[in-house]
C-alpha positions as CSV (number, residue, x, y, z in Angstrom):
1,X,15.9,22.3,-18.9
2,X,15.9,21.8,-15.0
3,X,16.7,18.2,-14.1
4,X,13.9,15.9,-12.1
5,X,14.9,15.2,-8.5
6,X,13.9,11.7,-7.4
7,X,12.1,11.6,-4.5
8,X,13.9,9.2,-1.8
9,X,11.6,7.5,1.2
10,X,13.6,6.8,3.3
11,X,13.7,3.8,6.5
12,X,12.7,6.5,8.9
13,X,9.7,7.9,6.7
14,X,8.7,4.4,6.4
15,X,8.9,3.8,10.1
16,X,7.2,6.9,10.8
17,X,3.9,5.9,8.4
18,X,3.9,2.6,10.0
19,X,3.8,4.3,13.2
20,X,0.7,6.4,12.3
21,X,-1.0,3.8,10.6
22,X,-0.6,1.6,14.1
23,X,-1.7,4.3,16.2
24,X,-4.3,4.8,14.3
25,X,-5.8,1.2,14.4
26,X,-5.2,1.4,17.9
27,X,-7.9,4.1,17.9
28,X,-10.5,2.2,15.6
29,X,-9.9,-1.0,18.0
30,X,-10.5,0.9,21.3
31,X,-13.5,2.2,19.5
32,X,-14.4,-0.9,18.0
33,X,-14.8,-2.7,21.3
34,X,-16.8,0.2,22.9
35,X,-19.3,0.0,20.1
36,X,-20.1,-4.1,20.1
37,X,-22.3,-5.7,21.8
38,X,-21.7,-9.1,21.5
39,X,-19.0,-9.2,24.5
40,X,-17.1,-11.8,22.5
41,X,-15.8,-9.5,19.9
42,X,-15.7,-6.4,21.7
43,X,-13.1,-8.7,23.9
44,X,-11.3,-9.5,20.6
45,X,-11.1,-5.5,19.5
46,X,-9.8,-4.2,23.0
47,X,-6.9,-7.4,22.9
48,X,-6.6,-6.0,19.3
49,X,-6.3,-2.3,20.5
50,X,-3.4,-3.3,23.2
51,X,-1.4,-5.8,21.0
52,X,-1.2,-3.1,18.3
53,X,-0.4,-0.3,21.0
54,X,2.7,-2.5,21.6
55,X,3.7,-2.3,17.9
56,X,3.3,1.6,18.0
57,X,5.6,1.6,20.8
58,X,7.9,-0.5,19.4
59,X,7.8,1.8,16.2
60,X,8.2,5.0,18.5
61,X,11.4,3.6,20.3
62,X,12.8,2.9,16.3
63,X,11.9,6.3,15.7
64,X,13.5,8.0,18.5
65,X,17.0,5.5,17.4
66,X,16.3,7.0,14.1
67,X,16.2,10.6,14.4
């Protein structure tokens, strides 16, 4: 009978999915504020869009320590 192996996530994986998940609300932001009219909240979307771009670069430099 073969043994299970358990399956380890490590910090780096973790870093890397946050990573992808921030880059990827970076996307829906930028679109987000293209796709409002009310000038308001298409403001609030393209602030959202740059403060989490800073995360996802923050995440990428972690990355790059990590690997």
């Amino acid at each position: 009978m073969s043994e299970k192996k358990e399956l380890v996530i490590t910090t780096r994986d973790r870093v890397l999915r946050a990573w992808q998940n921030s880059t990827e609300l970076v996307r829906d932001f930028e679109v987000y504020s293209k796709e409002i009219d009310e000038k308001e909240i298409a403001r609030m979307f393209d602030k959202f869009a740059e403060d989490e771009g800073h995360h996802a670069a923050k995440l990428l430099e972690l990355l790059h320590e990590l690997s």
